[in-house]
Every structure is written in structure tokens, then in C-alpha cells.
FIDO-958088 format. One line per field, with one value per residue (C-alpha): x, y, z. Coordinates in pm, whole numbers, plus 50000, padded with zeros to 5 digits. Layout:
<nodes>
X c(X,...)
Y c(Y,...)
Z c(Z,...)
</nodes>
This chain:
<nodes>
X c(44123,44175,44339,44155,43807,43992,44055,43711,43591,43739,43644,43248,43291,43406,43116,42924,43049,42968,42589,42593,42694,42460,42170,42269,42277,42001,41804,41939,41949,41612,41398,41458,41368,41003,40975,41048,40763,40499,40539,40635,40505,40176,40101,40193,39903,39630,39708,39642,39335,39188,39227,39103,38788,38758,38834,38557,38270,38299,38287,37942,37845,37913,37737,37417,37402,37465,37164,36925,36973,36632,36505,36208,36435,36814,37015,37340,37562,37440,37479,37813,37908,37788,37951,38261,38210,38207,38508,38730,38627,38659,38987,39069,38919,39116,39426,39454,39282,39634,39842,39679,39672,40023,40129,39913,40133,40469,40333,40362,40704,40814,40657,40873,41144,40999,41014,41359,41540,41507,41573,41900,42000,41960,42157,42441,42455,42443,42765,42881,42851,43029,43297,43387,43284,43579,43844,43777,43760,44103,44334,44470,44141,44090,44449,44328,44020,44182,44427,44176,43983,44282,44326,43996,44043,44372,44102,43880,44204,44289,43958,43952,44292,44150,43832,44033,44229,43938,43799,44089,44088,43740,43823,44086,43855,43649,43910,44028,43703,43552,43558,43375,43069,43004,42757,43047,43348,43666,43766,44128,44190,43893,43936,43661,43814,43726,43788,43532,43347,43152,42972,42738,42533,42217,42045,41648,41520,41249,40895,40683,40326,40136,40226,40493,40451,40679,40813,41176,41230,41535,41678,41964,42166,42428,42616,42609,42785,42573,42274,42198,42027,41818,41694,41438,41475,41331,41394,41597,41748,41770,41593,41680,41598,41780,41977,42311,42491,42555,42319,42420,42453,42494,42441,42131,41984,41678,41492,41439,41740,42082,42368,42100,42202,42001,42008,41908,41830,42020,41713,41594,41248,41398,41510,41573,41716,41899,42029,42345,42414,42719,42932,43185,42933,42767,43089,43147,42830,42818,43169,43089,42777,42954,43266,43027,42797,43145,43151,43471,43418,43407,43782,44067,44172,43886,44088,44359,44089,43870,44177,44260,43884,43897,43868,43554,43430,43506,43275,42997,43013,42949,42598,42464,42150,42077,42067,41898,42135,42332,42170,42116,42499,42514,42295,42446,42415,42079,42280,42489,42367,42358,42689,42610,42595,42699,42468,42649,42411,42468,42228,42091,42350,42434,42852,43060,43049,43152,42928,42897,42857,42552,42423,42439,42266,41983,41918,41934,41737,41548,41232,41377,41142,40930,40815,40906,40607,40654,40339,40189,39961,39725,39722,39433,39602,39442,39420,39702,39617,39749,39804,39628,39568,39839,39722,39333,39223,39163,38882,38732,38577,38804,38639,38747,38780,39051,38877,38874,38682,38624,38876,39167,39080,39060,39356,39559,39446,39556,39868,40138,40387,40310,40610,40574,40811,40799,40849,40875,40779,41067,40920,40884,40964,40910,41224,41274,41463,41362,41605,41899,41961,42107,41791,41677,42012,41958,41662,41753,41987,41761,41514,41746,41894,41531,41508,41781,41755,41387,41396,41181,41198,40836,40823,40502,40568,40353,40389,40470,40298,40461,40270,40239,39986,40119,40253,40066,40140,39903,39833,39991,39733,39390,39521,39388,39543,39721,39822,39848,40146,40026,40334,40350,40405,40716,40979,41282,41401,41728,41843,42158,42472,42629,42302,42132,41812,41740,41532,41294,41153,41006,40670,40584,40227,40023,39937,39637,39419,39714,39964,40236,40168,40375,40524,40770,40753,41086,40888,41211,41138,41341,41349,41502,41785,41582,41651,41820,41595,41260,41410,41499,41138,40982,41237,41109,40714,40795,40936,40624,40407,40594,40613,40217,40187,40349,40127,39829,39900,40018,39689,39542,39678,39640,39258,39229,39398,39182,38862,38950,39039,38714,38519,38709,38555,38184,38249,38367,38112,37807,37983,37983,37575,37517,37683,37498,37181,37246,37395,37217,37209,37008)
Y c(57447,57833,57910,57766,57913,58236,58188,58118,58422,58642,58532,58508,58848,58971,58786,58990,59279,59220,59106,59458,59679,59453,59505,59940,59965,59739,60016,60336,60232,60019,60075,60452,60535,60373,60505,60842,60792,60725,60963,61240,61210,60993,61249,61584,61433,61366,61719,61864,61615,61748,62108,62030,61928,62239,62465,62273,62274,62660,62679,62517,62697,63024,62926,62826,63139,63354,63083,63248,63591,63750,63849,64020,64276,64365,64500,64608,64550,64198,64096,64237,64040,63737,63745,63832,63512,63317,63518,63415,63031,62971,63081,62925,62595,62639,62706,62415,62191,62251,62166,61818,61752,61805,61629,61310,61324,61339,61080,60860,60899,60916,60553,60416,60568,60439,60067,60116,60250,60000,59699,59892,59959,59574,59453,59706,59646,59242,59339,59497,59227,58937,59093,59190,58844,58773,58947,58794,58474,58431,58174,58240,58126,57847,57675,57777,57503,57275,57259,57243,56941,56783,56838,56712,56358,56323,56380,56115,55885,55937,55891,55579,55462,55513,55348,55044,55125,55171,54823,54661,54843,54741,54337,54345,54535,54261,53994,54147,54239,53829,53749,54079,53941,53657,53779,53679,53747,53595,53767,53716,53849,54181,54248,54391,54774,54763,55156,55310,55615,55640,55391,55387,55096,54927,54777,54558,54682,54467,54642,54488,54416,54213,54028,53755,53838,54133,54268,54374,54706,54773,55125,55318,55422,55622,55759,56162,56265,56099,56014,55734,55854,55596,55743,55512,55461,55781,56016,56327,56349,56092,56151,56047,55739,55751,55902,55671,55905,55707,55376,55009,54792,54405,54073,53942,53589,53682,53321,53390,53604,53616,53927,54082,54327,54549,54917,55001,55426,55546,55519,55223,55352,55293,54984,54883,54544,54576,54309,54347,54198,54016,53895,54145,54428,54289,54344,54688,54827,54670,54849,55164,55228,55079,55386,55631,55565,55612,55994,55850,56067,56385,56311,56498,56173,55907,55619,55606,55635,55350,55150,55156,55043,54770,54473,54606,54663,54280,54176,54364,54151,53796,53731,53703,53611,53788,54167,54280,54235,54408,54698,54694,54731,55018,55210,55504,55507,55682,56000,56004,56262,56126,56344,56597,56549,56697,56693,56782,56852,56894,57190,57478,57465,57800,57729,57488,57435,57282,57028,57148,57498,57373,57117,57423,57633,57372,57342,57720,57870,57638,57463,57044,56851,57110,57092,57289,57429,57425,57566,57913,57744,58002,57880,57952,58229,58372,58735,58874,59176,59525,59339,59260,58838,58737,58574,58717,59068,59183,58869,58973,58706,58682,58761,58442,58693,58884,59184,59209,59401,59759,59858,59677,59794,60160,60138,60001,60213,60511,60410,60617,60375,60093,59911,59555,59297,59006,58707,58300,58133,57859,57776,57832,57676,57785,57872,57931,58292,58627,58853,58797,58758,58441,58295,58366,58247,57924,57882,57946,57649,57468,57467,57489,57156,56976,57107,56958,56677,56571,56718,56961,57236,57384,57738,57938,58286,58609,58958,59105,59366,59642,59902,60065,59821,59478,59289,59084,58811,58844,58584,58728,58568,58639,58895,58768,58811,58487,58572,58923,59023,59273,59479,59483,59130,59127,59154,59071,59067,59009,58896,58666,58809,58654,58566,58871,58712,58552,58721,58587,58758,58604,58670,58648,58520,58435,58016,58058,58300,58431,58725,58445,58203,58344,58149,58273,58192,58214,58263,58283,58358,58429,58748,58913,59019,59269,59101,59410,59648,59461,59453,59836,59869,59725,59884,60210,60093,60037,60359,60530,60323,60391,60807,60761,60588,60870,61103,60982,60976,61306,61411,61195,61338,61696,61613,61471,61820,62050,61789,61881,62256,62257,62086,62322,62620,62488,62431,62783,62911,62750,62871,63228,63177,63028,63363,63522,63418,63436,63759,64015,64306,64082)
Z c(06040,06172,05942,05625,05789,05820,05438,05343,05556,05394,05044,05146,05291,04961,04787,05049,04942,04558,04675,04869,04542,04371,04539,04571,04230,04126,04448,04217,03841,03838,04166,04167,03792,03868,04161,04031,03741,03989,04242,03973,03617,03738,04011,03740,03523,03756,03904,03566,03484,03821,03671,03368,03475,03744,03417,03210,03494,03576,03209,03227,03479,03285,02966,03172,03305,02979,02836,03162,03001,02966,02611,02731,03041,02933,03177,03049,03390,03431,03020,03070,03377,03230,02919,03104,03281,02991,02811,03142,03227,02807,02776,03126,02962,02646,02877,03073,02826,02621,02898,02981,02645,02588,02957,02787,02462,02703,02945,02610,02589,02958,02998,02750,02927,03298,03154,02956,03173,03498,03232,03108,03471,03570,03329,03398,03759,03649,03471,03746,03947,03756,03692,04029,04047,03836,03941,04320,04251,04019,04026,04327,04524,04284,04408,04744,04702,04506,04795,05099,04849,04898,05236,05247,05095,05349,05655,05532,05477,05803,05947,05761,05922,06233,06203,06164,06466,06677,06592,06688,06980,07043,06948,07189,07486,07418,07477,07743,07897,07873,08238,08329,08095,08398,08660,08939,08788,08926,09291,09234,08908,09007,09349,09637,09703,10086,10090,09881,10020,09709,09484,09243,09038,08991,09305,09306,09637,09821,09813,10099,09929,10144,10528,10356,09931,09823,09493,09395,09190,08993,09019,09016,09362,09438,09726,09775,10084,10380,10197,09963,09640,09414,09050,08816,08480,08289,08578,08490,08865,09211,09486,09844,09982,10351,10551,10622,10848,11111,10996,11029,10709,10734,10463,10498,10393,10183,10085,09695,09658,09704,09781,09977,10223,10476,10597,10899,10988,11304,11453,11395,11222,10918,10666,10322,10190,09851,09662,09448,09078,09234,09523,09449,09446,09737,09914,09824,09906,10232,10277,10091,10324,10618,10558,10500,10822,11034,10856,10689,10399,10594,10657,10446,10281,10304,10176,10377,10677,10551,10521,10900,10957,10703,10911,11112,10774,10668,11007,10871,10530,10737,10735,11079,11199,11524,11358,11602,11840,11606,11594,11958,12039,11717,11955,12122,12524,12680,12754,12437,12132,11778,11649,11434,11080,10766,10420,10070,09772,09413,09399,09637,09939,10072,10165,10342,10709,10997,11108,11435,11337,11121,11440,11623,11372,11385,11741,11812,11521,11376,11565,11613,11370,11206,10862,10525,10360,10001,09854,09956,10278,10488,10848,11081,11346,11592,11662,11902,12119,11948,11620,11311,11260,11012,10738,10743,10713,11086,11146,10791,10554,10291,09958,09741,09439,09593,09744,10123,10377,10357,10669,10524,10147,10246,10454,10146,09928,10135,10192,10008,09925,09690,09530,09323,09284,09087,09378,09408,09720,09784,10140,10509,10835,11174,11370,11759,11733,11534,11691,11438,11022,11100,11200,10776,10661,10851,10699,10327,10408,10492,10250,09928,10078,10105,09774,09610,09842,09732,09365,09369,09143,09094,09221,09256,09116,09246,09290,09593,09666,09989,10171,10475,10642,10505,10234,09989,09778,09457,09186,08866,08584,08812,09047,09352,09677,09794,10159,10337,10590,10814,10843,11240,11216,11002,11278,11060,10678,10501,10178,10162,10251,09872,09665,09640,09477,09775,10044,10322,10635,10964,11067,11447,11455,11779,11827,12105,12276,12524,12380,12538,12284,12016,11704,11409,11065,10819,10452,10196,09834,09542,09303,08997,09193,09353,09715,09859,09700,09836,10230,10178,10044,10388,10622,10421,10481,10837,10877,10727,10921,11225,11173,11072,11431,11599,11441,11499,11882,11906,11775,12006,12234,12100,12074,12420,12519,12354,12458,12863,12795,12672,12952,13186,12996,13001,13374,13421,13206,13437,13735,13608,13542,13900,14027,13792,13936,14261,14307,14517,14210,14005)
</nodes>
């Protein structure tokens, strides 16, 4: 096939080639030749039919005025003048009436020519072109494609041959595959693997609708790391439905189904009862989930692990009526911590690691059960002593059509650096620590993993607009302002240390009245790969903001100066009048 398309390359490039001559001499023998008659010969005769009639008015105009000569009053000088007139524009008339006449005669001739020659050129450059046709395509390229026709009739031969194949192949699948077509296929000749760490199938799960009715929905599930993902029919990606790090799983005796088996959270809060097509996939899910709630799969070789815990896994398939006292001995002791877990995704995670380095991670930046904001939210904050309120402008009614006070407008406006970038909002959390980039790269972690955990994908895009007072997030289509950073506020910024269109910064707002009451945001967007270049853009506003600072109080401080140098002199200066007065020379 390379080579034959090689071939045939080569021989269409060549047919290019003719096309290209082709078309440059049907350009220069038949579009040129026309060309040249309208912008040259057409042009040359209205030129001299414009002349013409210049000649032939002033020529009027000279035999009116010899006509005004008066019979009665001759003056010499003026009949001379006039007649003189005449002789001039008459001849100039006769001149030029020659020459258009004898341009109109040519013009005759050279139209002939104009539609002659462009039909003669055509038909040259036609014969140009087949017989460089002709001496391309000789004999050599026709045994070339009576070859690959050939070649072509063996490929369909052998498709043929193999069609045939195929369908044997599938009769004997079939054959083969007969006991697989029973809902409970034979366990001796298909065997339950007790040491799967991942599974995936179609499960009905039990939708509570009322205090005893309920409904059963059939969906797809499937095992991804510690968490058990279910997809319906029509969706382009799963989405999680719990967490089974560390669950309990046990057969359950469901009274109008059967292979039913129940899930029960770490906590308790939680529970789902699935039923299975079969007794064989009954088996292995119970055992699947059962591995992967020990953290069997975190292991370097799963199987081999699962295998030494197969028979605890066999208890857990014997349906047993007191679950709850189940559950109850699951249950950790009062002073013993869940152990930490680890989360894969397929999308959004930010690198491997440890799972205690990411338990510790969580406890020590991030705030223990807060949310993730994924839409652009403006919380109520109230205003902190020495700083401006975070989301509002400075206790300012908002104008809903994106202009703001006249303080905070002003102030903007002044500013001297104003840089935009082209932002989307991916979320924010609160975390406990704003004192290290850690604390942001926690955080990214976080949120690209609820992401990819939960499926969501919509992004709201805005511009980002830096200053010296603050940063604003403006609506691109309406350009109203979203939410405003005061800059003070904005206590750290960094962009990932390996994705560099990832950014976020964490804002340290105030919760209550009291400057104590102090809580920090983590807001992490994405960019164009301008991540580096927007943190360099506020470390550069806070730098201007904190020179401006400094200036202002040393003229503060200058004014305050001058303000008591003064005072002293007006004292001095009533001192020297009170001596003034009473001074015995007055």
C-alpha cells in the first residue's frame, strides 16, 4: 500500500503539473490579450473622443463670438483676435477630429484581433496540455494500473476468504459460548474469581419511594480506585455513588428479589442494596467491594493480597440476618481514626501520593468538612478594621449594572497598572492556613478531584481584571463586574509548580464584627497559560500599592511637620505683638 500510494502520488502530481502550465498559458495567451484591449486600445479611444469633443466646443465657442462682431463699431484689434480664435480652435478641431477618426477605423481591426487571438491561444495551450498529457501517461503507467486492478481483485478474494473464516469463527463462539446464554451459568465449568479488585457490570439498585413500595433502576457500575461509580444509559461519563473505602458489604434477602446485596458507608449514614444478574456475579461483587474496602488495591500486587483474605471474603457472601450487628463489630474503637484514604481519578488529579501525605494535607490545610463552591458565589463579609470588605466596594451599594461607588471607581481608575487576563473560575474552598503555596496546591487537588469525581465540566469564563486596589472578575459578554478582590486581602498566590495554567490565590476575609474572626478563602481558576504571568502581575500591583502606601505617609507625615512648624510660628508671632504692646517705648 506505501508503496503503490507513493506511485499514484507521483503521477497526480505530474497531472498537477500539466493543470498548472495549463492554466499559465491559458492566463498569458487568452486572458492577457483581452485584458490588454481594454485597458489599452478601449482607454486610447475614449481619451481621444474626450478631446474631440473639447476641440469641437472651443470651436463653438469661437464662432459665437466672431457671430457677436459689431457691424455698426469695428475695432481692428478685437476682429483680429477673434478671427484668430476661430483660425486656431478650427484647425485644432480638424486636428484631432482626424485622429479619432482614424483610432475608430483601427479600433475595427484591433477587435477582430482582441477576439482572435484569445480563441487561437486556448486552443494552443489545449494542445499543450494533451500532449504532455500523453507522454505522462504511456504505457508504462498503464501496466502500473492494470497491475494494482489486479492487486485489487486479489484483496477482495482475500477478504472474501476471510469472511468465511470469520463466520465460522463466530458459529463456533456461539457453540462454545451456549452455557453463558443462561442467566446462572454453571459454577463449575465458570468459576467465582474471589480476588478481583476491580469489576464492572450492570447492577438494578433499590430506589426507596414511599415507607414499604420502592422501585429498582438499572444502571451501569464500576469500581475506580475506592469509589464505586454508576453511569445511566445515555450518559457520556459515571458519576460517584459512594465512597467504599473502608465500607462493609454483605448478601441480603430482599422479598421480591434475589442476589441482592447491601453497602453500608464507613459511617453508617450511608446504604445502597444492589442486586446482581446472577449468583456468580452476586459473588464477585460482594468480594470485589469487600477487597477494595480492606484498601487491597492500594497494595503492589492486589491479587495475591486478596487471595490471603479469601476466606473472610467467603463469610461476607453468607447471608445473615443480624447486619447490624455486623456493622456494629466493622466499627472502629471510640479512640481509633478512620485510616486515611486514597482517591484515584481518571481526570483532574494533580500527582500520586502517599495516603498519609494527602490525610495530612487535608487536616492541616484544608478546613475538615467544608464545601467546594463551584459557581462564582458573593458572600456577605463584614468589614475588617484597616481593610476594605471583600467582596463589596468599601460598604457601597453595588450598582447591578456594573458601576460602583464613586470612591472605589476613582480609585480604579487612577490606578496605573491595569493588566487583563482571560480567566475560568474552577472553585473555592476555605482552608485553615495562608502562610504557605502548599495551602493553594492542596486545594487545586482538591477541587479537580470533586470535579472529576462528580462530572462536572462547566466552567464560567471572565476576565480578570489587576490593579493596584483589587482584582476584579468581569463578565466578558455584558461587562459587568462579578466579584471585586480588594488587593490587601489577597495574602497569597501561586500557580502550580507543573501546570502552569493553573493559578488560585487565598483571600483572608473577616467572619464577624471582631478583627479575630478571620477566615481564608482558596479561589483557583484556570488560564491560557498565563498562570505565572497573572501571579507576577499581582506581586507587581502589590508592590505599587505598597510604595503608594509609603508615600502617602511620608507626606503625612511631611504635612503634619510643616502643620506644627507652622503653629509654632503663629505662636511666636502673637508673642512678639503682646511685647509689642506692652513695651514701655510704645
Amino acid at each position: 500500500m506505501s508503496s503503490t500510494l507513493q506511485q499514484f502520488s507521483k503521477v497526480i502530481d505530474e497531472l498537477s503539473s500539466c493543470h498548472a502550465v495549463l492554466s499559465t498559458q491559458l492566463a498569458d495567451a487568452m486572458m492577457f490579450p483581452i485584458t490588454q484591449f481594454k485597458e489599452r486600445d478601449l482607454k486610447e479611444i475614449l481619451t481621444l473622443k474626450e478631446v474631440f469633443q473639447i476641440a469641437s466646443n472651443d470651436h463653438d465657442a469661437a464662432i459665437n463670438r466672431y457671430s457677436r462682431l459689431s457691424k455698426k463699431r469695428e475695432n481692428d484689434k478685437v476682429k483680429y483676435e477673434v478671427t484668430e480664435d476661430v483660425y486656431t480652435s478650427r484647425k485644432k478641431q480638424h486636428q484631432t477630429m482626424m485622429h479619432y477618426f482614424c483610432a475608430l477605423n483601427t479600433l475595427q481591426y484591433k477587435k477582430k484581433i482582441a477576439l482572435l487571438e484569445p480563441l487561437l491561444g486556448y486552443m494552443q495551450a489545449q494542445i499543450s496540455f494533451f500532449k504532455m498529457g500523453s507522454e505522462n501517461l504511456n504505457e508504462q503507467l498503464e501496466e502500473f494500473l492494470a497491475n494494482i486492478g489486479t492487486s485489487v481483485q486479489n484483496v477482495r478474494r482475500e477478504m472474501d476468504s476471510d469472511i468465511e473464516t470469520m463466520q465460522q469463527t463466530i458459529e463456533d463462539l456461539e457453540v462454545a459460548s451456549d452455557p453463558l446464554y443462561v442467566p446462572d451459568p454453571d459454577p463449575t465449568k465458570f468459576p467465582v474469581n474471589r480476588n478481583l479488585t476491580r469489576k464492572a457490570g450492570y447492577l438494578n439498585a433499590r430506589n426507596k419511594t414511599g415507607l414499604v413500595s420502592s422501585t429498582w433502576d438499572r444502571q451501569f457500575y464500576f469500581t475506580q480506585g475506592g469509589n464505586l461509580m454508576s453511569q445511566a444509559r445515555g450518559d457520556v461519563a459515571g458519576g460517584l455513588a459512594m465512597d467504599i473505602d473502608n465500607c462493609s458489604v454483605m448478601a441480603v434477602d430482599c422479598e421480591d428479589r434475589r442476589y441482592c446485596f447491601q453497602i453500608t458507608s464507613f459511617d453508617g449514614k450511608k446504604s445502597s442494596i444492589l442486586q446482581a444478574e446472577s449468583k456468580k456475579d452476586h459473588e464477585e461483587w460482594i468480594c470485589t467491594i469487600n477487597n477494595i474496602s480492606k484498601q487491597i488495591y492500594l497494595s503492589e500486587n492486589p491479587e495475591e493480597t486478596a487471595a490471603r483474605v479469601n476466606q473472610s471474603a467467603l463469610e461476607a457472601v453468607t447471608p445473615s440476618p443480624s447486619f447490624q450487628q455486623r456493622h456494629e463489630s466493622l466499627r472502629p474503637a471510640a479512640g481509633q481514626s478512620r485510616p486515611p484514604t486514597a482517591r484515584t481519578s481518571s481526570s483532574g488529579s494533580l500527582g500520586s501520593e502517599s495516603t498519609n501525605l494527602a490525610a495530612l494535607s487535608l487536616d492541616s490545610l484544608v478546613a475538615p468538612d467544608t464545601p467546594i463552591q463551584f459557581d462564582i458565589i458573593s458572600p456577605v463579609c463584614e468589614d475588617q478594621p484597616g481593610q476594605a470588605k471583600a467582596f463589596g466596594q468599601g460598604g457601597r451599594r453595588t450598582n447591578p449594572f456594573g458601576e460602583s461607588g464613586g470612591i472605589i471607581k476613582s480609585e480604579t481608575e487612577d490606578s496605573i497598572l491595569h493588566q487583563l487576563f482571560i480567566v475560568r473560575f474552577l472553585g473555592s474552598m476555605e482552608v485553615k492556613s495562608d502562610d504557605h503555596p502548599d495551602v493553594v496546591y492542596e486545594t487545586m487537588r482538591q477541587i479537580l478531584a470533586a470535579r472529576a469525581i462528580h462530572n462536572i465540566f462547566r466552567m464560567t469564563e471572565s476576565h480578570l481584571l489587576v490593579t493596584c486596589d483589587c482584582l476584579k472578575l468581569i463578565d466578558p459578554q455584558t461587562q459587568v463586574t462579578r466579584l471585586t478582590f480588594p488587593l490587601p486581602c489577597v495574602v497569597l498566590y501561586a500557580t502550580h509548580q507543573e501546570n502552569k495554567r493553573l493559578f488560585g490565590f487565598v483571600l483572608r476575609t473577616s467572619s464577624g464584627r471582631s478583627e479575630s474572626n478571620l477566615s481564608s478563602v482558596c479561589y483557583i481558576f484556570e488560564s491560557n497559560n498565563e498562570g505565572e504571568k497573572i501571579c507576577d502581575s499581582v506581586g507587581l500591583a502589590k508592590q505599587i500599592a505598597l510604595h503608594a502606601e509609603l508615600d502617602r505617609r511620608a507626606s503625612e507625615k511631611q504635612k503634619e511637620i510643616e502643620r506644627v512648624k507652622e503653629k509654632q510660628q503663629k505662636e511666636l508671632n502673637k508673642q512678639k505683638q503682646i511685647e509689642k504692646v506692652y513695651s514701655p517705648n510704645v
